[in-house]
N, C-alpha and C positions, 0 to 999 in steps of 0.2 A: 480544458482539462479532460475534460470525457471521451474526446477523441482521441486524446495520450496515451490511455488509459485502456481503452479498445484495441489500439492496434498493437499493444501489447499484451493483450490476455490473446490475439491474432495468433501472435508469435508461438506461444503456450510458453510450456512450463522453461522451456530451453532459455527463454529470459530469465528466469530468477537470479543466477550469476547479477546478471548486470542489475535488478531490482536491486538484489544484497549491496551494491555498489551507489547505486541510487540516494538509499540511507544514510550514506555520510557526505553526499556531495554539499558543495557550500553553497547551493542552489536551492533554497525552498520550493522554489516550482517543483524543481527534479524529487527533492525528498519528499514531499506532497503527495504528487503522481505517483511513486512508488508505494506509497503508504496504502494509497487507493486501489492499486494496482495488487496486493497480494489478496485484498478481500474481493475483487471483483471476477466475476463467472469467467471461465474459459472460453472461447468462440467455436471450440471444437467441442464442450461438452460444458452446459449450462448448469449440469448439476455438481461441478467440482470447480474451485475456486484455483488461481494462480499459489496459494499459500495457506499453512495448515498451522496445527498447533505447533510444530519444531520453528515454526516463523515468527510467532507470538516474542521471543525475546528480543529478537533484533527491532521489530516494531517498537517494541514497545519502549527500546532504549532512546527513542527520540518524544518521550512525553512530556519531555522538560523542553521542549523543541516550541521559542516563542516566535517562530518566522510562520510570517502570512504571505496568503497569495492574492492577488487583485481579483477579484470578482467572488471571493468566498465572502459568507456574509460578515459582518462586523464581529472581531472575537474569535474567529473560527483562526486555528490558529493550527501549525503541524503537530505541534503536541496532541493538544485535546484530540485532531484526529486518529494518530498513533495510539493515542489508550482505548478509543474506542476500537478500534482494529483488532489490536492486540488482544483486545476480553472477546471479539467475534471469534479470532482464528482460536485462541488457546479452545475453547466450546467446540470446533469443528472433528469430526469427525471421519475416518479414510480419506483423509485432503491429501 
């Protein structure tokens, strides 16, 4: 998943289209990685994230989201990620 993840914070901001798209695929992997992918650093600039507070709803409309991914620990689930996300980005700040 981290490497999913990286070569898309690679890409920069010019993904988020397809992140947004990401979010409702019927693929947990995909809606996963992208959940991940709004809160993780840029490859170009470590101090600004892929997604800000304006990103925070679309996150967070998957925290009713109970599909898992194989190798997360027991429980960990898209939801519970998406709400954590979602309270990171909405806190963010010039994102």
């Amino acid at each position: 998943m981290d490497f999913l993840v990286k070569d898309i914070t690679k890409i920069g901001l010019e993904a988020k289209p397809a992140l947004a798209q990401a979010l409702s695929s019927p693929v947990a992997l995909a809606r996963m990685t992208a959940v991940l992918a709004y809160q993780a650093p840029l490859a170009s600039d470590a101090k600004k994230s892929m997604g800000g507070p304006a990103d925070a709803a679309a996150v967070l409309k998957l925290s009713g989201d109970k599909g898992t991914v194989r190798g997360f620990p027991a429980g960990a689930t898209v939801g519970k990620e998406a709400a954590r996300v979602a309270a990171v980005l909405k806190k963010k700040v010039g994102s």
